[in-house]
N, C-alpha and C positions, 0 to 999 in steps of 0.2 A: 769803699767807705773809709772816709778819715777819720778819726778823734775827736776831728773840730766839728764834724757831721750833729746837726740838729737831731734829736733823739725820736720826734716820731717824721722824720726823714728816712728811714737804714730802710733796704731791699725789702724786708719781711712788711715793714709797715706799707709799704708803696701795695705789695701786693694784696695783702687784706682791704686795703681801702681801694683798688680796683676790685677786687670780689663782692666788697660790701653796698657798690655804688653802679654795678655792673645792669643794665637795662637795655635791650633792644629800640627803645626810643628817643636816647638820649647820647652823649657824646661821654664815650665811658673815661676815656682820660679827662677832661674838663672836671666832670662828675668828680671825681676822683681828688684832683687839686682843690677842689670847692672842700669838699670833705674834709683834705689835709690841711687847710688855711683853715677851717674851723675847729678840729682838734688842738693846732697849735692855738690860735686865739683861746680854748677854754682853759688848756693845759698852764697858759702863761709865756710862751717861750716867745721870746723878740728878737732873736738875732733874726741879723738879715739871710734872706734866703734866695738863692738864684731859681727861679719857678724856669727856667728855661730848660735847664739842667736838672731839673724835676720832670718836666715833662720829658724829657727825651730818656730817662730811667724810665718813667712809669711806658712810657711805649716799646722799652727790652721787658719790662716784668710781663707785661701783657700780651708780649709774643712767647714767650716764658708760660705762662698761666693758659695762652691759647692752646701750646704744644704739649702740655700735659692735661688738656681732656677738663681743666676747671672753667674755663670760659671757652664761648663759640662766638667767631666773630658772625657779625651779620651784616655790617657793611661799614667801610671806611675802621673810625674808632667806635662804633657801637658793638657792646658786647652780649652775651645773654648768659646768665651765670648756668651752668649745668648743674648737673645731682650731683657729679666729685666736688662739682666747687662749693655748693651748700656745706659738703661731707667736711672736706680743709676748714672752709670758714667756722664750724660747730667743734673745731678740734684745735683751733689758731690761737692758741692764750698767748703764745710768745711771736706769733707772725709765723710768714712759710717762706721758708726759703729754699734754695737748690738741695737742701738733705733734705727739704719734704716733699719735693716735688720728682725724685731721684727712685723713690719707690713705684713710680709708674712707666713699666716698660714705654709707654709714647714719648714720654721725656726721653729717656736714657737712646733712643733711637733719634730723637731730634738732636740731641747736642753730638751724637753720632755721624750723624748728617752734615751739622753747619759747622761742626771746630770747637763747639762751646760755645759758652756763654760769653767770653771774649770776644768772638767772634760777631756776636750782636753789638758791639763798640765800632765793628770797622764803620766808615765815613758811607762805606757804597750800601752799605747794609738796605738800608731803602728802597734803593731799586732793584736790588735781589728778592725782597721782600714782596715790590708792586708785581716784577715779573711772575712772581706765584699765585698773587693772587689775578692777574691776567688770565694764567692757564685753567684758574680755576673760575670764571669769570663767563670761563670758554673763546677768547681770543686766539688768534691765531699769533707766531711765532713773530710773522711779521707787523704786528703792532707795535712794536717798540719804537717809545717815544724818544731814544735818545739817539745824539747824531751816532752814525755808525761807526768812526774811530776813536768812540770814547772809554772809559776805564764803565761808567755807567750802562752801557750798550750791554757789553759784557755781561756785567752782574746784573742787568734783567733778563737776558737772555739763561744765562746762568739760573734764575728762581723759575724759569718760565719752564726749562728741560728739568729741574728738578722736581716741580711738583709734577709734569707727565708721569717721568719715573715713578715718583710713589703715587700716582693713577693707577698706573699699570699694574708695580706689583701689588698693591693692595685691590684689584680687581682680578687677579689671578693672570697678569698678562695680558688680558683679553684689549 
């Protein structure tokens, strides 16, 4: 966040208005921008705003929000809010950020996992990302769409052995 950052722009907002706008039927990030463009419309605020770089935050909050047990994705960007996430958004006066999402051990194991929340900035992120939900899609290792000497090959393959791993231990090995 900068200084210069639009006021209901900051992380916390991104994420309550994905919570607030979150639906199995509908495209929860779109949802989401719609929301934020009418906030700001009531609110007053005109600066200009990059929606581009809005959408690709509200896509970290939402992997953010997925990995701590507030939303369940259900396919592509459709979300379905859960009972923690009812629980944050009935509790959210000031927005949720990383301190509130921090008290749920599923969090503190995700950002365990991938490096952090920094780590949701790198460029391959995506395809580490598609790779997981691949494995969990139930694809096989060799579906991977990208050519084979790429840096993207890698980090699907990469998301693809990561979520087996947490298959396994979270199924006790089996």
């Amino acid at each position: 966040m900068t200084s210069e950052e639009e006021t209901l722009l900051h992380d916390p907002d991104l994420m309550v208005a994905l919570l607030r706008t979150a639906g199995p039927e509908r495209d929860g990030i779109e949802r989401a921008i719609a929301h934020l463009r009418r906030l700001r419309e009531e609110s007053g605020e005109r600066g200009p705003v990059e929606w581009e770089e809005v959408r690709r935050r509200l896509k970290r909050c939402a992997l953010q929000l997925v990995a701590a047990g507030a939303l369940e994705p259900v396919t592509g960007s459709r979300f379905r809010l859960t009972q923690r996430g009812r629980e944050l958004l009935a509790e959210a006066e000031r927005g949720i950020d990383e301190t509130v999402l921090m008290r749920f051990p599923e969090y503190r194991a995700f950002l365990a996992r991938t490096g952090g929340t920094e780590a949701a900035d790198d460029p391959r992120r995506d395809a580490f990302v598609a790779g997981m939900e691949a494995f969990q899609a139930g694809l096989p290792p060799t579906a991977n769409p990208h050519p084979f000497d790429s840096v993207d090959h890698l980090a699907w393959e990469n998301g693809w052995f990561t979520a087996r791993d947490e298959a396994a231990s979270t199924d006790g090995g089996r």
